[in-house]
C-alpha positions in Angstrom: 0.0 0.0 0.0 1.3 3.2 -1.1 1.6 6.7 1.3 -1.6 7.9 0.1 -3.2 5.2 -0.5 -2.6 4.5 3.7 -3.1 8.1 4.4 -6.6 8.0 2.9 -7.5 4.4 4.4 -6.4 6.0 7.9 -8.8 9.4 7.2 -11.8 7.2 6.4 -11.6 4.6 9.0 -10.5 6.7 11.9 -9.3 4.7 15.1 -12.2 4.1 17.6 -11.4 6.8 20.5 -12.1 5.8 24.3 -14.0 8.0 26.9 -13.1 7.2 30.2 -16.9 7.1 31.5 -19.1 6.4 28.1 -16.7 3.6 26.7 -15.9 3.4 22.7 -16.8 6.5 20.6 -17.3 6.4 17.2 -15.1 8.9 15.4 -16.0 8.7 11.8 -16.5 11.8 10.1 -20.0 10.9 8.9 -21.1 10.5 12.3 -19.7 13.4 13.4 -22.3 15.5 10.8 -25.1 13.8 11.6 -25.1 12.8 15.3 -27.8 15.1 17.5 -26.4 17.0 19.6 -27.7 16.1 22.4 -26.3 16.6 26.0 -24.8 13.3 26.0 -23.5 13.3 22.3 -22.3 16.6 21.8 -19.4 17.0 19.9 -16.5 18.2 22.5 -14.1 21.5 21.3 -11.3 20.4 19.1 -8.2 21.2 21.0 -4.5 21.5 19.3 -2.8 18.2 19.6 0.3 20.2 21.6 0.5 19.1 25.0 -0.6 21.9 27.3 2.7 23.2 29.3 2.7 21.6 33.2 1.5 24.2 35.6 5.2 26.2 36.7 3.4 28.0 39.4 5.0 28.8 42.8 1.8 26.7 44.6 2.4 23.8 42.2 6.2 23.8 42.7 5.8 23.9 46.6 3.3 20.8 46.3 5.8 18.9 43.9 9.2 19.8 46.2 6.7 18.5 49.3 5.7 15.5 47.7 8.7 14.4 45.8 11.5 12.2 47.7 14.7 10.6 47.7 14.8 7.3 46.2 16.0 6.3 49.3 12.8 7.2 51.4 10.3 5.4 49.1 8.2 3.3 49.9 8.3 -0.6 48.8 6.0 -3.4 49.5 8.6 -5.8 48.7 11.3 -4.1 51.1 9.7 -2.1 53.8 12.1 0.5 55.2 14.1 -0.4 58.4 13.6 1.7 60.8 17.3 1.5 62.4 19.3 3.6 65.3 20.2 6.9 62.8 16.0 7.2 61.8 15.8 6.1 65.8 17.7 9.5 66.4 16.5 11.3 63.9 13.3 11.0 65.5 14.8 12.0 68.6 16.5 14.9 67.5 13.1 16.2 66.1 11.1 15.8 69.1 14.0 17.8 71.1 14.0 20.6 69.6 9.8 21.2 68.2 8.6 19.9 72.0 11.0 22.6 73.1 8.9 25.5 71.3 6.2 24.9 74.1 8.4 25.9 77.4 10.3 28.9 75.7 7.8 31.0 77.7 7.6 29.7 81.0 10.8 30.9 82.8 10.3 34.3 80.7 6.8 35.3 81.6 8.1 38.1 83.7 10.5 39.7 80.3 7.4 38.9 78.5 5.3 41.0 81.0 7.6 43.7 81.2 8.1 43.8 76.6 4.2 44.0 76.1 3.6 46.5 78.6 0.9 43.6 80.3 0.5 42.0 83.8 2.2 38.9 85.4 -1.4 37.1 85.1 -1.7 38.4 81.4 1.9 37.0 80.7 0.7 33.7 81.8 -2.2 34.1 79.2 1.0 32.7 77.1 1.7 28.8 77.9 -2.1 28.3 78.6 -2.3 29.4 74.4 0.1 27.1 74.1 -1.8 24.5 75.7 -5.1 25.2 74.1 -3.5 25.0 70.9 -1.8 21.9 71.8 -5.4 20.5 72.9 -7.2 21.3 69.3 -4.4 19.2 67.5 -4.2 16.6 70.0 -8.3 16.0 68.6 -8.4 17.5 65.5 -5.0 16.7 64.0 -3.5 13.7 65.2 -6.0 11.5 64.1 -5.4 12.6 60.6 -2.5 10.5 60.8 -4.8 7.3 60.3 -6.1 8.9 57.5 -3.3 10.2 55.1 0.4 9.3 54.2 2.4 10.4 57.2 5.7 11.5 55.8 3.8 14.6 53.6 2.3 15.2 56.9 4.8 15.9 58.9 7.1 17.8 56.4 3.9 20.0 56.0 3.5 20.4 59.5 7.5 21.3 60.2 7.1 23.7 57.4 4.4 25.2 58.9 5.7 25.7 62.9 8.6 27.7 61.7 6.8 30.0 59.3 4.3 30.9 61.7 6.9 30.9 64.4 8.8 33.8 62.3 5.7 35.9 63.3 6.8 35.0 67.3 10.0 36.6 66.7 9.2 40.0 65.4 5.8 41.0 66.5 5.0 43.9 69.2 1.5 42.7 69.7 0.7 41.3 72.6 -2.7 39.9 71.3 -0.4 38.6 68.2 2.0 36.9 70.1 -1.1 35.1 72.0 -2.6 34.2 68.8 0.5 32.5 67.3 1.6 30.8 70.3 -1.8 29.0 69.6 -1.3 28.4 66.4 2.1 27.1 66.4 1.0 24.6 69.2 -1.2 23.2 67.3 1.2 22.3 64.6 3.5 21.5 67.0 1.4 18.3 67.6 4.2 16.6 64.8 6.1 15.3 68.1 4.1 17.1 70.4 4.4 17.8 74.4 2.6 20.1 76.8 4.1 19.2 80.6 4.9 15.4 80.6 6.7 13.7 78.2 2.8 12.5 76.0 4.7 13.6 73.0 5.4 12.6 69.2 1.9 12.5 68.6 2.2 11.7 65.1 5.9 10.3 64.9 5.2 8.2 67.8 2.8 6.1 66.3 5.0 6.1 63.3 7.3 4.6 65.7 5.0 2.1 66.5 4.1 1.1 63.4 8.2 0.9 61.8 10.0 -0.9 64.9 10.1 -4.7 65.3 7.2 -5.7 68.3 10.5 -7.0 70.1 12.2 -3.3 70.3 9.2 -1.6 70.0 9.4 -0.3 73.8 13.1 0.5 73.3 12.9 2.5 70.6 9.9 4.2 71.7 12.5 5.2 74.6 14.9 6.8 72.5 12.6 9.1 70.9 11.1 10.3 74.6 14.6 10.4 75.6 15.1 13.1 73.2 11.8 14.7 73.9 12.9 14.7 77.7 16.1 16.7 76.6 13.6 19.5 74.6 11.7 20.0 77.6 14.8 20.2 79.7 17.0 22.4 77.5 14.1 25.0 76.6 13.8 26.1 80.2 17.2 26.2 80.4 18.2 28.3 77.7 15.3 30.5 78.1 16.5 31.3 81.7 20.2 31.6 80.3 19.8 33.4 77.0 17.2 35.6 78.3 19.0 36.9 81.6 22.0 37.2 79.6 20.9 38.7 76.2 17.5 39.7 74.7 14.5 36.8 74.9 14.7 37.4 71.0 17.4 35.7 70.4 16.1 32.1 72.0 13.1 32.7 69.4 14.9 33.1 66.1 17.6 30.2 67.4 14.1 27.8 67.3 13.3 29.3 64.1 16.5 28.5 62.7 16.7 25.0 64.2 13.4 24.1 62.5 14.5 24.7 59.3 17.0 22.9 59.9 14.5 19.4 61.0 12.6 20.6 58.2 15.4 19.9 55.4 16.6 16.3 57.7 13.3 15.7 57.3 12.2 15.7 54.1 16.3 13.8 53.1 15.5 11.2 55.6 12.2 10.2 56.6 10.7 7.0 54.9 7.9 7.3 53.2 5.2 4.8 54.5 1.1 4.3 53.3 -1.5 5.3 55.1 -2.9 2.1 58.0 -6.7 3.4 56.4 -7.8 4.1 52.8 -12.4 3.1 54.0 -12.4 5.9 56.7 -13.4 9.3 57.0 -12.3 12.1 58.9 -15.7 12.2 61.0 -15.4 8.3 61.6 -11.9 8.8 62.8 -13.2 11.0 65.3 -15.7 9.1 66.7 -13.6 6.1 66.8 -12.1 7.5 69.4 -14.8 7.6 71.5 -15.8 3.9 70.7 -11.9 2.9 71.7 -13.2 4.0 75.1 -15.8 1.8 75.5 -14.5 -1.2 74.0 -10.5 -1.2 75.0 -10.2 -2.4 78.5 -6.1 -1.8 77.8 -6.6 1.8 76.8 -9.2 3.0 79.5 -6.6 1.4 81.7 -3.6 3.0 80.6 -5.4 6.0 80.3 -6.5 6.5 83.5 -3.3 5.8 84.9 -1.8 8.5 82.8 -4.3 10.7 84.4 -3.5 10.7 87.8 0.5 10.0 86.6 0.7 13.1 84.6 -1.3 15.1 87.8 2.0 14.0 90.3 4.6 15.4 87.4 3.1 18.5 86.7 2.3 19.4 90.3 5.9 18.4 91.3 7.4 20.6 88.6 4.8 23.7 89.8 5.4 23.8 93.4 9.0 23.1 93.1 9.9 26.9 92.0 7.6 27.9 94.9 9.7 25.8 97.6 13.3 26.7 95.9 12.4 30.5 95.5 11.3 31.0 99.5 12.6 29.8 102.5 15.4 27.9 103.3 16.9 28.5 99.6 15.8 31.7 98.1 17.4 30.5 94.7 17.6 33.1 91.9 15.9 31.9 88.3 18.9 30.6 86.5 19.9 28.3 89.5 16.5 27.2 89.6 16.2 26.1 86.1 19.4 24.1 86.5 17.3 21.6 88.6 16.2 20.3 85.5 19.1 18.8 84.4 18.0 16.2 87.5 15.3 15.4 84.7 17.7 13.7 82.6 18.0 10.7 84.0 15.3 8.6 81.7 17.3 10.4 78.7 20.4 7.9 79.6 18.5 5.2 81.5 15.3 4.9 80.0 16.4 3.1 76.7 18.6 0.1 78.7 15.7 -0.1 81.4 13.4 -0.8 77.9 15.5 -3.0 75.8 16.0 -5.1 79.0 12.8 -4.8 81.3 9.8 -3.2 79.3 10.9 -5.6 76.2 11.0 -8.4 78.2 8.3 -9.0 80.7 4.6 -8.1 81.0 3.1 -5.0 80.9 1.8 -5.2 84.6 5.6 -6.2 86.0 7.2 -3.3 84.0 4.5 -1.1 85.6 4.9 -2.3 89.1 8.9 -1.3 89.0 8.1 2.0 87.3 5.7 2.9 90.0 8.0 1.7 92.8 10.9 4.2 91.4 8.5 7.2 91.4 6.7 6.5 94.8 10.6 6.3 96.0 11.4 9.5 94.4 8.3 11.3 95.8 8.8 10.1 99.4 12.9 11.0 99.7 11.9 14.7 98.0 8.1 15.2 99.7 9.7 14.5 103.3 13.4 15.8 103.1 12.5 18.7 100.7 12.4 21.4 103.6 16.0 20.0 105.0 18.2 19.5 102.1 18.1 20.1 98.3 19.0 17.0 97.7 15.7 15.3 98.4 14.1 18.1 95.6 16.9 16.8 93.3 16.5 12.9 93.9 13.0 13.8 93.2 13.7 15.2 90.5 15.2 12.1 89.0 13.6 9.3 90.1 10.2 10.6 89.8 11.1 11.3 86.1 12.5 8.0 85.4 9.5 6.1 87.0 6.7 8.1 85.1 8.8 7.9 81.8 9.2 4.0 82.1 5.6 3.9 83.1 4.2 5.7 80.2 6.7 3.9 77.3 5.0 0.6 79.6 1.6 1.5 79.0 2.2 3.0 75.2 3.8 -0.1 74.0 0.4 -2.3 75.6 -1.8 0.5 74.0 -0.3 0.4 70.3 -0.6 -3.3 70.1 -4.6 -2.7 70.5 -5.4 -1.6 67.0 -2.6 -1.5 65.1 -4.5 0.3 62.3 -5.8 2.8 64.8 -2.5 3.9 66.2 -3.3 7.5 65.9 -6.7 7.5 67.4 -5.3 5.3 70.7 -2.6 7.7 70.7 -5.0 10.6 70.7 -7.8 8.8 73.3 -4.4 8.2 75.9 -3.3 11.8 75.4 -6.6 13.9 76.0 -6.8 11.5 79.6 -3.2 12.8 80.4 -3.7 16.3 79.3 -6.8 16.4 81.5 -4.1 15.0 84.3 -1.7 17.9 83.7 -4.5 20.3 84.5 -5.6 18.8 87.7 -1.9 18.2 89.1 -1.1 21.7 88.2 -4.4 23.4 89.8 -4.6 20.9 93.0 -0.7 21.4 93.6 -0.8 24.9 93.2 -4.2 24.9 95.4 -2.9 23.0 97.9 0.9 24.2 98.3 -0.3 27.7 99.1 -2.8 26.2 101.6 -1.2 23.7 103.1 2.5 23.8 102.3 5.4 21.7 100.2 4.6 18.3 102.3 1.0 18.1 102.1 1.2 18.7 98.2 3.6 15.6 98.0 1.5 13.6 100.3 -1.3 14.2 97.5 1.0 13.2 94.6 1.6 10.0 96.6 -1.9 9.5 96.9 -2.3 9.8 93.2 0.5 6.6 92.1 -1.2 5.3 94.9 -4.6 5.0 92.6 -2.4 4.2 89.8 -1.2 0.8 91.6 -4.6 -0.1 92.3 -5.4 0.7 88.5 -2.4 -1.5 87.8 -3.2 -4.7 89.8 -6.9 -4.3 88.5 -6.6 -6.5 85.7 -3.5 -9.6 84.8 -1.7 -9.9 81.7 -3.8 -12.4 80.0 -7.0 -11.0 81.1 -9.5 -10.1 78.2 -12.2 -8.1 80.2 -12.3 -4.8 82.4 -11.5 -6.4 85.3 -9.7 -9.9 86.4 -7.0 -12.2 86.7 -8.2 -14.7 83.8 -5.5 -16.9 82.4 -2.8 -17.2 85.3 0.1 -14.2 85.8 3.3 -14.8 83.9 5.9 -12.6 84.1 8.0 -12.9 80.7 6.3 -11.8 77.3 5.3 -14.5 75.5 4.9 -13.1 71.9 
């Protein structure tokens, strides 16, 4: 067949063309003319066969940087990514420094005051922002973390903290620096923290979900280890930076430092698919309620993070009360230096989980958690007024016991519904949230009523209720409450 002779087969028995919804179309040109144009015949405009030019706007190039990735933090089926000691830190590294943007504030309130022109009780408006932003995310935006791919996510979030955060560090509004303290909470809910160590509330699950069931508790640790160090070293180079240079300067270092997670981030986090693609954002939500009335594990654990969270927060409150006044009178910088005393599940927690949480039952590991804070407690409620040591054993051992019990009950919690991680995640933290309140308003409540020793007799009361909470139910026991199926000490799966 000659050129033309194809050329004139081709025009006169055009290719069959494909729509997507109607199936097969025919093309020819004689049904072109005399076809009705009717709705669903209508001839469609003849477009040039050039390909249209790919959007090159700045919107469409931010989406495509946020979405693209390394080859090396792609997903595959076939070779799921490994979630080894440098993502481990990583991970760690993030929550020190984006937990620290909520405790900037605190030992500054008074420079704050005096900046803005407000009062000491307006100042204080500042890190209760912080922890109403902290409780929208905690509901409305961790749960999202069941619901979409987790690596855009969080990159979107990190973006997000700083730019906002750049608004923190030049504003001389009062109202405005209220309003984005708020905001940048609840973005902050990445690896998120308000006053105990609840954090990572969407890496954590990620956590949960990449390490092997037999180091999930241990590296669970290492993550809060780093989170403990964010809490710790924003109150203490807040104290420093600001009673040594302007309280600026401690908010454009975060700013810079964000960035900075922001790039490690989006080089080195795996990509990894979403645990739901049949639920929607309402039925996320309400999950969350059903986990409640279903999960014996999580009400539990939840509870016990209540009245947990209550002894930290009240510790942590009356302590500047009891160091600033008599015997001590210590000024603010030596004051924040007693957080250091905080760092001890930083270097022990991750050996007592590899070895201990790993190992046995959730009920044993809880049972030598407690006894280390109830210790703590005691030496600091009842030698506090004598000797600094007792505030500084406290200190410690309190932290180390509360830590180990939390990573306890998170790695019983996150074996629940392992498609759900988010949502159990969320349902533990808005009971320990609620717990921050309480020990914070009953330890300030009753320290100015009643003095340093009756406040620690009530935190004792409170692991008390946590024991009882504890021995309530055994390790292989299925309903609320119960010793079904004999007590074991070792993990047998």
């Amino acid at each position: 067949m000659s050129g033309d002779e194809k050329t004139t087969t081709e025009l006169s028995n055009p290719v069959p063309q494909h729509d997507e919804e109607k199936g097969p179309i025919d093309a020819s040109p004689a049904h072109a003319l005399t076809a009705p144009e009717t709705p669903e015949r209508r001839p469609k405009a003849i477009t040039s066969p050039t390909k249209t030019p790919p959007n090159t706007g700045i919107w469409h190039t931010i989406v495509d940087a946020l979405l693209w990735m390394p080859r090396w933090c792609r997903y595959d089926e076939t070779n799921p990514p490994k979630f080894g000691l440098p993502l481990n830190i990583l991970f760690a590294f993030a929550g020190t420094f984006t937990v620290a943007n909520l405790y900037y504030a605190q030992p500054i309130e008074d420079t704050l005051a005096r900046h803005f022109h407000v009062s000491h009780e307006q100042a204080s408006l500042v890190p209760t922002c912080s922890q109403a932003g902290y409780a929208a995310g905690l509901i409305f935006v961790c749960p999202l973390g069941d619901l979409v791919r987790r690596r855009p996510f969080v990159i979107l979030l990190m973006i997000l903290t700083p730019t906002l955060w750049l608004g923190l560090c030049v504003t001389n509004s009062f109202n405005a620096f209220l309003v984005l303290s708020c905001l940048t909470s609840i973005t902050t809910v990445t690896p998120l923290h308000t006053h105990t160590r609840e954090e990572q509330q969407i890496m954590l699950p990620l956590v949960g979900d990449l390490a092997p069931p037999a180091r999930r508790a241990t590296a669970l640790s290492v993550v809060t280890s780093g989170i403990i160090l964010g809490l710790l070293i924003a109150r203490l180079l807040a104290g420093i930076i600001s009673t040594y240079s302007s309280w600026r300067n401690i908010y454009w270092m975060s700013l810079g430092v964000q960035y900075l997670l922001c790039i490690l981030l989006w080089l080195f986090m795996p990509d990894y698919p979403p645990t739901n693609t049949d639920i929607t954002y309402l039925s996320i939500l309400t999950t969350i309620v059903k986990l409640w009335l279903t999960t014996p594990v999580l009400v539990q654990a939840t509870l016990m993070g209540f009245f947990l969270s209550a002894t930290f927060t009240s510790f942590w409150t009356t302590l500047t009360f009891l160091l600033s006044g008599s015997p001590y009178h210590f000024n603010t910088v030596t004051i924040g230096l007693f957080s250091l005393a905080g760092m001890t599940p930083m270097f022990l927690g991750p050996i007592f989980s590899r070895y201990v949480i790993d190992k046995v039952v959730t009920q044993v590991a809880l049972l030598m958690s407690l006894a280390v804070l109830l210790t703590g407690i005691c030496i600091g409620t009842f030698t506090g007024k004598v000797t600094v040591a007792g505030p500084v054993l406290q200190a410690a051992l309190q932290d180390f016991g509360l830590q180990m019990s939390q990573i306890a009950n998170r790695t019983a919690i996150y074996a629940v519904a392992p498609k759900a991680r988010n949502r159990v995640n969320t349902a533990y933290m808005i009971g320990v949230f609620c717990g921050q309140l309480m020990g914070t308003a009953v330890g300030n409540k009753v320290y100015n009523e009643y003095g340093w020793v009756i406040s620690g007799c009530v935190s004792i009361a409170f692991v008390g209720v946590a024991l009882f909470l504890t021995l309530l139910r055994g390790p292989a026991e299925t309903g609320w409450v119960g010793w079904h199926g004999g007590f074991q000490v070792r993990k047998t799966g």
